[in-house]
C-alpha positions in Angstrom: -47.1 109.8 126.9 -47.7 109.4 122.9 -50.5 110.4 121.6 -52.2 110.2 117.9 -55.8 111.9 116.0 -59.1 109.9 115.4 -60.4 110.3 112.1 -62.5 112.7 113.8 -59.9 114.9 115.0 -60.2 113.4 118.8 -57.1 113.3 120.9 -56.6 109.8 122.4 -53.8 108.3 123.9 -52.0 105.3 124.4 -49.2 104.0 127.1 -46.1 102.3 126.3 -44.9 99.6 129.0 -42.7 97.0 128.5 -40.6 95.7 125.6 -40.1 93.2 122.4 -42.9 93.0 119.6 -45.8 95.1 120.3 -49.0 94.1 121.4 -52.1 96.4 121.5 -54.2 96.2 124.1 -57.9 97.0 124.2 -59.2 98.2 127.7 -62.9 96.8 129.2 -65.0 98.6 131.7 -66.9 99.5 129.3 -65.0 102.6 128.8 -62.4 102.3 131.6 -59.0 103.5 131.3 -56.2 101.3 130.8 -54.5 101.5 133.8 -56.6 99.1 135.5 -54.7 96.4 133.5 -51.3 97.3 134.8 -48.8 95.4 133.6 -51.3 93.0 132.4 -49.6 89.9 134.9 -46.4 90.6 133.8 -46.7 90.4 130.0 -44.5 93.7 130.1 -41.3 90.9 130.7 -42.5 89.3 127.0 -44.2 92.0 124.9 -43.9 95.9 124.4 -47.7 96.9 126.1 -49.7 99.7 123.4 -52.1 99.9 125.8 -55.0 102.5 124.1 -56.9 104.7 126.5 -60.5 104.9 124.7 -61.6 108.3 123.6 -62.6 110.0 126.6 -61.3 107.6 129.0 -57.6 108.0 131.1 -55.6 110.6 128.8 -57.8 110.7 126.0 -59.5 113.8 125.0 -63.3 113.6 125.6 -65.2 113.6 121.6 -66.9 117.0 120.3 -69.8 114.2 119.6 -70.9 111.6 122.1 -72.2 109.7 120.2 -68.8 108.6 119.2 -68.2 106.4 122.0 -70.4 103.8 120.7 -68.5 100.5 120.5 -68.1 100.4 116.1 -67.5 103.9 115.8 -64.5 103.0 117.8 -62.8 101.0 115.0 -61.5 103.3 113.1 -59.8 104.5 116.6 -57.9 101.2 116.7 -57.2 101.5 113.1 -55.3 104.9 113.6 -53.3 103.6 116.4 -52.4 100.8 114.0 -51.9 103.2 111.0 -49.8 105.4 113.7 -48.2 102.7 115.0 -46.7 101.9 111.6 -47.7 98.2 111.7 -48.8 96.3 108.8 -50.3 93.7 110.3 -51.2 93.4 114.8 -51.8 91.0 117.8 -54.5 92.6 119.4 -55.1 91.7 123.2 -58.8 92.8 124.2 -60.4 92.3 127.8 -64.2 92.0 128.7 -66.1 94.5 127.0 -63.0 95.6 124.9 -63.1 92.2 123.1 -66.3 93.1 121.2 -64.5 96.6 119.6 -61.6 93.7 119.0 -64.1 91.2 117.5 -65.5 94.5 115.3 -62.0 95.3 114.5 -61.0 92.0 113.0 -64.4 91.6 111.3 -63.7 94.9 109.3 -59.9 94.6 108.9 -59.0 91.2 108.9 -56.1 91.6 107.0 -54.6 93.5 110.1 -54.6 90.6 112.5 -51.9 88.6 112.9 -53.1 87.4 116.2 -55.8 88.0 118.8 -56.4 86.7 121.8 -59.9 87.8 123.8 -59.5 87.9 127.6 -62.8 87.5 129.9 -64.5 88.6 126.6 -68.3 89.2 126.6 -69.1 88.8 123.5 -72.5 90.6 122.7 -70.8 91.9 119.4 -71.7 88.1 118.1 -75.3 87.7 119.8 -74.0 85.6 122.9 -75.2 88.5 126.2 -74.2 87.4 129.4 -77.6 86.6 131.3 -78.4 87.0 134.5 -78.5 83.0 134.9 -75.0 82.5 133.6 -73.8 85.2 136.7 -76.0 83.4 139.4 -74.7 80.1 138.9 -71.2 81.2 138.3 -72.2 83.1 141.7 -73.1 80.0 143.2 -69.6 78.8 143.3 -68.6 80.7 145.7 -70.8 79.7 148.3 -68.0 78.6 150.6 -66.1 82.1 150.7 -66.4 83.4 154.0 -68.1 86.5 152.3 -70.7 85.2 149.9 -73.6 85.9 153.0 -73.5 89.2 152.8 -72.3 89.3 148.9 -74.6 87.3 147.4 -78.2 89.3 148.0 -76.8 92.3 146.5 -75.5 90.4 143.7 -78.4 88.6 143.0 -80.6 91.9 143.2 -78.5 93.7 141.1 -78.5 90.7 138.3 -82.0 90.5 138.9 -83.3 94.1 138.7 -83.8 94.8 142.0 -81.1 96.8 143.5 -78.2 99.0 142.5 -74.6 98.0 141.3 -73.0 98.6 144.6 -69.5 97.8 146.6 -71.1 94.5 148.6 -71.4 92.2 145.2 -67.7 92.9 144.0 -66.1 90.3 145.5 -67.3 87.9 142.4 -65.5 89.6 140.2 -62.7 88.1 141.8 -60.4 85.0 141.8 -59.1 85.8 145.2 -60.8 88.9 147.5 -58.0 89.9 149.1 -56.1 93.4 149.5 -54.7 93.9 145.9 -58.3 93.0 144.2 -59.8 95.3 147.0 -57.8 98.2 145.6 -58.4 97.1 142.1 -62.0 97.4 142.6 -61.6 100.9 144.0 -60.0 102.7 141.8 -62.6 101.4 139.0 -65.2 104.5 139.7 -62.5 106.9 139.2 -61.3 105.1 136.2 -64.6 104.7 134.0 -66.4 107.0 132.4 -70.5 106.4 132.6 -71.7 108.5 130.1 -69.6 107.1 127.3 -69.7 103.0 129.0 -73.8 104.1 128.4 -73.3 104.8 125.0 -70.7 102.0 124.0 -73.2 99.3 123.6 -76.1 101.2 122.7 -78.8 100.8 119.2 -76.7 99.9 116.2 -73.4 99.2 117.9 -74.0 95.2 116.8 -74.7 93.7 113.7 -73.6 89.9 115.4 -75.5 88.2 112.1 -72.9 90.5 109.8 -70.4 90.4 112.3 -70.1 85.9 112.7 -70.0 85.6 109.2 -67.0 88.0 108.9 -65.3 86.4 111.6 -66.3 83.2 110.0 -63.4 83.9 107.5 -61.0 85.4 109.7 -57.5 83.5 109.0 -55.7 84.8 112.2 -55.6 82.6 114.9 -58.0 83.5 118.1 -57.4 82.5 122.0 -60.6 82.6 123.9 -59.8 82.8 127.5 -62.4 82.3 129.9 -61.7 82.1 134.0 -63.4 79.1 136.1 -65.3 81.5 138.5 -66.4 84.7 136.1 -69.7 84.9 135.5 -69.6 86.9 132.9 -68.8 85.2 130.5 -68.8 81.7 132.0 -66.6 79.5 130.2 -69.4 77.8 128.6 -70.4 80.8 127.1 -66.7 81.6 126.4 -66.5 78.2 124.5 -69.8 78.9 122.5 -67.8 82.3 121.3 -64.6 80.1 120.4 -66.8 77.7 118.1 -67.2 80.9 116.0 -63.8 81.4 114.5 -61.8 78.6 112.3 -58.7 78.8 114.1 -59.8 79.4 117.6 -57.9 78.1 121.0 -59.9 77.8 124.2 -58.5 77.9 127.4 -59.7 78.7 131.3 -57.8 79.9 134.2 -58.6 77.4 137.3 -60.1 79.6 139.8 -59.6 82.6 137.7 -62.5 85.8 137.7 -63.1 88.4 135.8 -59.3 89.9 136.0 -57.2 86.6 135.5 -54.4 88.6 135.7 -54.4 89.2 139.1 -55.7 85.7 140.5 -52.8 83.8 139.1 -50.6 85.9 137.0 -48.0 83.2 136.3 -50.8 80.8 134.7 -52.1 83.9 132.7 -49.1 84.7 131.3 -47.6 81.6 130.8 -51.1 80.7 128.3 -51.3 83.8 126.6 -47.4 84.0 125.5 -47.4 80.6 124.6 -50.6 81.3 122.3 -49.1 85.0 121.1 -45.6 82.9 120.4 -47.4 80.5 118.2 -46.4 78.0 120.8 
C-alpha cells in the first residue's frame, strides 16, 4: 500500500487498482474511506485507480490537528499526491461530497487538470446545498418499490428534522435495493469517520462566490454526472452545477442513485471513459 506526507507531516494513503493512465479518485461520505468505491464499475479494465484515502479515513494516519479535516485544508492533500505522483498535469474523478475538495482543487490549481469528471457531486463548494425538497421529491419516485411504506417516514423525518439518520431510509440511496447495495450500505459505519465528515464542511470551508468565478475560467473539460433517482443532488440541481464551468458535459444515469456504479455499471462506465477518452 503506497503511502506519501501532507504538508503537515500527516501520513495518508492511497490504493493502486487497475491499469493504463492514472486517474485519481476522490472518495465521498464525507470522510469515508475509499474502499466503498471498489473498483469504481469496472473502470479498473480502462484506467490505473489512485484511489486517496482522506487523512484519517481507511489507511490514513489520523491529523495531530482536527481541524485539518476541513474540506479546503484538504487541497494541498490532493496536491501532494499529485506532486508524489510525479504528474504534471491529472484527471481527477470525485464522488458526492469528494467533488466539492475536487471543485476546490481545480479552482486553486487549474493548471493541474487535464480532466475532471464529478460523480453524484453535491456541490455546496459553489452555493447549490441539497435541500430537503430536492430529497423528498426525488423520494417520491419511488413510491412503487415494495419498500418505500416503511422507508419513506424515516426518510422524510430525517430530511425534515425530526428523527435520526437510521438503517430504514437507505434504500434511496439506491438504484436497485437488492443484496450487493444491502452490503454496501453496511459496511458504510465502519468505513466513515464522524468526527472528521463533522468538520469537513464546517465555517470557512466555502468561499462558492470566490470559488464560481475561479471555475469560471477553468479550461479543462468537466462531466457532471447526475443519477435519475438521487436526491441528492437531483439532476436538476446537477445541471444547475454544470452551467458553471465553460466546457462542461452533463449526463444522468437512467434509474441510477446515489452510487451509479453499482445500479448499472456497464452504462457508468461506458459514459465516463468515453468523456475521460475525449470521446
Amino acid at each position: 500500500m503506497p503511502t506519501f506526507t501532507a504538508p503537515d507531516g500527516t501520513e495518508l494513503a492511497h490504493h493502486l487498482r487497475g491499469e493504463g493512465a492514472p486517474l485519481i479518485v476522490l472518495p465521498g461520505g464525507a470522510m469515508r474511506a475509499s474502499a466503498y468505491l471498489g473498483d469504481v464499475g469496472g473502470l479498473t479494465a480502462h484506467r490505473r485507480l489512485v484511489l486517496l484515502d482522506l487523512r484519517g479515513t481507511g489507511d490514513s494516519a489520523v491529523p495531530a490537528d482536527p481541524a485539518t479535516y476541513r474540506c479546503d485544508r484538504q487541497v494541498d492533500d490532493v496536491e501532494a499526491l499529485r506532486a508524489h505522483l510525479g504528474l504534471e498535469r491529472l484527471d481527477l474523478l470525485a464522488h458526492s461530497a469528494g467533488g466539492n475538495l475536487a471543485m476546490l482543487y481545480a479552482a486553486r490549481h487549474p493548471e493541474r487538470v487535464s480532466r475532471l469528471a464529478l460523480i453524484a457531486a453535491t456541490p455546496w463548494a459553489v452555493g447549490l446545498p441539497v435541500t430537503a425538497e430536492d430529497r423528498l421529491a426525488a423520494a417520491s419516485l419511488r413510491k412503487d418499490e415494495p419498500w418505500f411504506a416503511e422507508a419513506y417516514p424515516a426518510f422524510e423525518a430525517a430530511w425534515t428534522g425530526h428523527g435520526p439518520f437510521d438503517d430504514d431510509m437507505m434504500p434511496f440511496f439506491y438504484g436497485r435495493w437488492d443484496d450487493a447495495a444491502r452490503a454496501h450500505m453496511a459496511a458504510e459505519e465502519q468505513q466513515t469517520n464522524d468526527e472528521a465528515a463533522a468538520v469537513y464542511g464546517s465555517a470557512g470551508a466555502y468561499d462558492p462566490p470566490a470559488t464560481r468565478a475561479a471555475l469560471a475560467e477553468l479550461s479543462a473539460p468537466v462531466l457532471v454526472y447526475a443519477a435519475e433517482l438521487d436526491g441528492g443532488p437531483t439532476p436538476a440541481l446537477a445541471r444547475r452545477t454544470a452551467a458553471l464551468f465553460p466546457d462542461a458535459q452533463f449526463t444522468v444515469q437512467p434509474g441510477g442513485g446515489h452510487f451509479p456504479w453499482l445500479d448499472d455499471p456497464e452504462w457508468f462506465v461506458r459514459r465516463v471513459t468515453a468523456f475521460l477518452d475525449g470521446r
